[in-house]
C-alpha positions as CSV (number, residue, x, y, z in Angstrom):
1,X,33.3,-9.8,-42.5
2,X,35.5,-11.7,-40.2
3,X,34.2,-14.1,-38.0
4,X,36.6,-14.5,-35.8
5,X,39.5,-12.4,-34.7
6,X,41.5,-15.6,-33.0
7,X,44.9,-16.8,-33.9
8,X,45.4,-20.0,-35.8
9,X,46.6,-22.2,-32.6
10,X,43.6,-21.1,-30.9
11,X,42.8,-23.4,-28.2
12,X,39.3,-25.7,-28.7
13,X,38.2,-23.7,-25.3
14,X,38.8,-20.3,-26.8
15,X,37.4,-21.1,-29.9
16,X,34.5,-22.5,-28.0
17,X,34.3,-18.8,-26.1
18,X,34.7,-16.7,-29.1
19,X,31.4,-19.0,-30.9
20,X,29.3,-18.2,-27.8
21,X,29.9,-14.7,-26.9
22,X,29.2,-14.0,-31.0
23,X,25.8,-14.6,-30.2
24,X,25.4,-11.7,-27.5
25,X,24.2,-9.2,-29.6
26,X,21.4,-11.4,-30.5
27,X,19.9,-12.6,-26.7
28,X,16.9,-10.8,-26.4
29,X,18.1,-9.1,-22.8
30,X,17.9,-5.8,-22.4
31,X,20.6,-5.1,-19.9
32,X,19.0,-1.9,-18.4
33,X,15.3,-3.8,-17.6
34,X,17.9,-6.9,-15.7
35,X,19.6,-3.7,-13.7
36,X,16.3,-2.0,-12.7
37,X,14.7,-3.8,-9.6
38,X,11.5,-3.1,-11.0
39,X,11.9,-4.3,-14.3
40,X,14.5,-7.6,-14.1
41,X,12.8,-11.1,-13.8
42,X,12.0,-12.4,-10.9
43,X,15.4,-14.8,-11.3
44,X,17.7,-12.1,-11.4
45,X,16.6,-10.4,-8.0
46,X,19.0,-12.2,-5.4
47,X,22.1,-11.1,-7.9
48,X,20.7,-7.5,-7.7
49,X,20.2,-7.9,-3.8
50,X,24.0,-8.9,-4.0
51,X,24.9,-6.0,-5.9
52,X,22.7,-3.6,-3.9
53,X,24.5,-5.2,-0.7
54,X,20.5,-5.6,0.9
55,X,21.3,-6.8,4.2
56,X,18.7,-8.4,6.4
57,X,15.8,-7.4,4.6
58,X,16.5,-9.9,1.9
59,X,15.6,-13.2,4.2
60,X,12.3,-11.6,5.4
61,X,10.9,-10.4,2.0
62,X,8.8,-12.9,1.1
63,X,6.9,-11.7,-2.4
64,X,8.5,-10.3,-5.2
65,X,7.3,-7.3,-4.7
66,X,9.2,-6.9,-1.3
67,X,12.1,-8.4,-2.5
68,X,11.8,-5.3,-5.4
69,X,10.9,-2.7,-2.9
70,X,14.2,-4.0,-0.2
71,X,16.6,-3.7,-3.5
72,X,15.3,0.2,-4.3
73,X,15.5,1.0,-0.9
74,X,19.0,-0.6,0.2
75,X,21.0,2.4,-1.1
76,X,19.0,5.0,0.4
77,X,18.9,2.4,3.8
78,X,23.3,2.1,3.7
79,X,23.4,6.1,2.9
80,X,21.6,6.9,6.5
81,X,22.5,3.8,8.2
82,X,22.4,4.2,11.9
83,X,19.3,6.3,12.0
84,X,15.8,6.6,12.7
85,X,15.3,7.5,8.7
86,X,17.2,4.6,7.6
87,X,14.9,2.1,10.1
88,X,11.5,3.7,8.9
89,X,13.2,3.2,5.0
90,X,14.0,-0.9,5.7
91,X,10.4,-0.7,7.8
92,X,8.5,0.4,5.0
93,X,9.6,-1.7,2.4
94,X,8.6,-4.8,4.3
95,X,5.3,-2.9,4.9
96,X,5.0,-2.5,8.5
97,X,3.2,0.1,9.4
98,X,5.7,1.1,13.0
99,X,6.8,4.4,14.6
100,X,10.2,4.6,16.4
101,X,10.6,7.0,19.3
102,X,13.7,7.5,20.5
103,X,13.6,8.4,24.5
104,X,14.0,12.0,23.9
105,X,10.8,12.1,22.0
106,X,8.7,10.0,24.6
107,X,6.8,12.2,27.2
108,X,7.7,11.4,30.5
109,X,11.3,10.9,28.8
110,X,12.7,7.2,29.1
111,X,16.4,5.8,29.5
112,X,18.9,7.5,27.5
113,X,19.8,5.9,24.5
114,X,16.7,3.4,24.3
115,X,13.7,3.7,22.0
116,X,10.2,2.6,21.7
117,X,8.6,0.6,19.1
118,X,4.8,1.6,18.0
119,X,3.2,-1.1,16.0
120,X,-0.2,-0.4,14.2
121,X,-2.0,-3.5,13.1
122,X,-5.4,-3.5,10.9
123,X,-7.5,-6.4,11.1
124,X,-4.9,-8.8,9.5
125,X,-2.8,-8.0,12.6
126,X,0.7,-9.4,13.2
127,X,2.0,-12.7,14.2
128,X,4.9,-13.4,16.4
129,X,7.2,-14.4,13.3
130,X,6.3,-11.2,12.0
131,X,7.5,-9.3,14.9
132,X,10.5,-11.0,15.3
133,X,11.1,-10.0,11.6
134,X,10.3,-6.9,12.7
135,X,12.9,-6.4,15.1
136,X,15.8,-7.5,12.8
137,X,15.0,-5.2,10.9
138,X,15.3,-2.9,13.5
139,X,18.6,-3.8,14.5
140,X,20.0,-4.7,11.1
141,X,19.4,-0.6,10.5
142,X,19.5,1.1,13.9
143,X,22.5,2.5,15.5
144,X,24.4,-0.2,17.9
145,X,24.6,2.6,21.4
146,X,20.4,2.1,20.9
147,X,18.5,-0.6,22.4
148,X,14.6,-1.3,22.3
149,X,12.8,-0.5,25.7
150,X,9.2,-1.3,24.9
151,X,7.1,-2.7,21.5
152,X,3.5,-0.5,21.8
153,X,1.1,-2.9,20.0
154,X,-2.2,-0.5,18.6
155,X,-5.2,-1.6,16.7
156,X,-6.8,0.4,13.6
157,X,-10.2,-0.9,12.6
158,X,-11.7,1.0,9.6
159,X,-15.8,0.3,8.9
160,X,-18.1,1.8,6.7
161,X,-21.5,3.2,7.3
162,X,-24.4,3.7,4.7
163,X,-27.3,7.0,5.3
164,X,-30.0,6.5,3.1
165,X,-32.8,9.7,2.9
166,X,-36.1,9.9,1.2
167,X,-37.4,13.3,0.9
168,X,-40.9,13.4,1.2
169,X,-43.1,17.0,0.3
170,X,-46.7,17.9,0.5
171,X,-49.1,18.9,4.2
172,X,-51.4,17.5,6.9
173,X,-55.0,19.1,6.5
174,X,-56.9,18.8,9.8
175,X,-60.5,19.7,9.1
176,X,-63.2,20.2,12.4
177,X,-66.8,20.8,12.9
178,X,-68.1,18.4,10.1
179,X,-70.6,15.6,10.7
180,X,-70.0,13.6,7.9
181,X,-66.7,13.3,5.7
182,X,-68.2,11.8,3.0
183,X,-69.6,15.0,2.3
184,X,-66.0,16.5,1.7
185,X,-64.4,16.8,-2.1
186,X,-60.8,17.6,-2.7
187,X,-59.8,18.9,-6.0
188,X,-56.2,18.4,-6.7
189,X,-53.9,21.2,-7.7
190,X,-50.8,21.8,-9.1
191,X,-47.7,23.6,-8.1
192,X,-49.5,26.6,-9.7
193,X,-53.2,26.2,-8.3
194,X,-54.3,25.1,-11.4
195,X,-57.0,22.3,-10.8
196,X,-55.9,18.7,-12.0
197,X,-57.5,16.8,-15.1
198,X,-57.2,13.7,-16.7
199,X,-57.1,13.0,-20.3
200,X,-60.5,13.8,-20.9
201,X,-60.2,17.0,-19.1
202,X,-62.2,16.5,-16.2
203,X,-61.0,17.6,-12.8
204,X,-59.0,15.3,-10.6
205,X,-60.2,14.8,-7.1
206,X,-59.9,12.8,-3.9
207,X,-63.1,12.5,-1.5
C-alpha cells in the first residue's frame, strides 16, 4: 500500500500535512456525537454555538446544560424570529418560567404594539441579574415595532401536607340500675358470637 500520494519535491510542510492527516481515521472522534449538542464535549460547545449562529443566549447560559439546550433551540428560535413563539423558545431554554402578552391579549387592552412580561418565581426567586438576562433575551428574539410596558412579578409556593387515620372498630356498652359492678362478667366473643378461649379452652372474659 502507498503511503503517500505526494510528488517527490514535496515541500517539508506538505509532507508534514500528509503524516498528520494519515492518522485521522484512527482519532477516536466520532464526528456525529461532536455535531449533536447533546452529545459533543463540553469543549466543542462554543464552535457549535458558532455554527448554530445562537445569538444572545450564548452569554447568559451559564451550565452546560443551558449552553446544550440554547444550541438545539437556536434553529427553531432564527426560523420564527420576531415572534411571541420564538421568545417563549430562547425563554425556555434558559429556564425561566415567563408569559408574554402582547397588548391585544391584555384585558383592559394596553398601548398598541407593547407587551407585558409575566414572571413566575418559586422559592429560589429571581435576582436583578437574572432579570436583566431576562429581558435580552427578550429583545434579542422579539420583533423591533414591540416594546415592553410592564414586568408582572408572581410567586408560586408548593407545600406538602401529611393525613394520617387510624381506624378504630368495636361499641360503648352503658349499663344502669346495678349497685355493684364488680358483680358484672363479660365473656368475649368473636366476630361470629362464638365465646373466646385461651389455650386451655377456657372462656375469655373481662369483669
Amino acid at each position: 500500500m502507498v503511503e503517500s500520494l505526494l510528488p517527490d519535491n514535496a515541500t517539508e510542510l506538505e509532507a508534514a500535512l500528509a503524516a498528520s492527516t494519515a492518522r485521522l481515521d484512527d482519532l477516536p472522534v466520532r464526528i456525529r456525537e461532536i455535531g449533536n449538542p447533546a452529545t459533543a464535549p463540553a469543549a466543542f460547545l462554543p464552535w457549535l454555538a458558532w455554527a448554530f449562529s445562537v445569538d444572545v443566549e450564548w452569554d447568559l447560559a451559564t451550565t452546560d446544560a443551558q449552553k446544550r439546550a440554547v444550541i438545539t433551540g437556536s434553529v427553531s428560535v432564527h426560523r420564527r424570529k420576531g415572534t411571541v413563539a420564538a421568545v417563549q423558545a430562547a425563554l425556555d431554554a434558559l429556564g425561566f418560567d415567563v408569559q408574554l402578552q402582547e397588548w391585544f391579549n391584555q384585558i383592559p387592552a394596553a398601548a398598541p404594539y407593547t407587551y407585558r412580561l409575566i414572571v413566575t418565581a418559586d422559592q429560589v426567586g429571581y435576582s436583578r441579574a437574572d432579570l436583566r438576562r431576562l429581558i435580552r433575551v427578550v429583545d434579542a428574539a422579539k420583533n423591533l415595532r414591540s416594546h415592553l410596558s410592564e414586568l408582572e412579578p408572581r410567586g408560586r409556593s408548593m407545600q406538602s401536607c401529611s393525613l394520617a387515620m387510624v381506624p378504630r372498630i368495636g361499641c360503648d356498652l352503658t349499663i344502669t340500675g346495678l349497685d355493684d359492678l364488680h358483680d358484672v362478667t363479660f365473656t368475649l366473643i368473636d366476630d361470629d358470637g362464638s365465646p373466646l378461649v385461651d389455650d386451655d379452652g377456657a372462656q375469655l372474659v373481662d369483669g
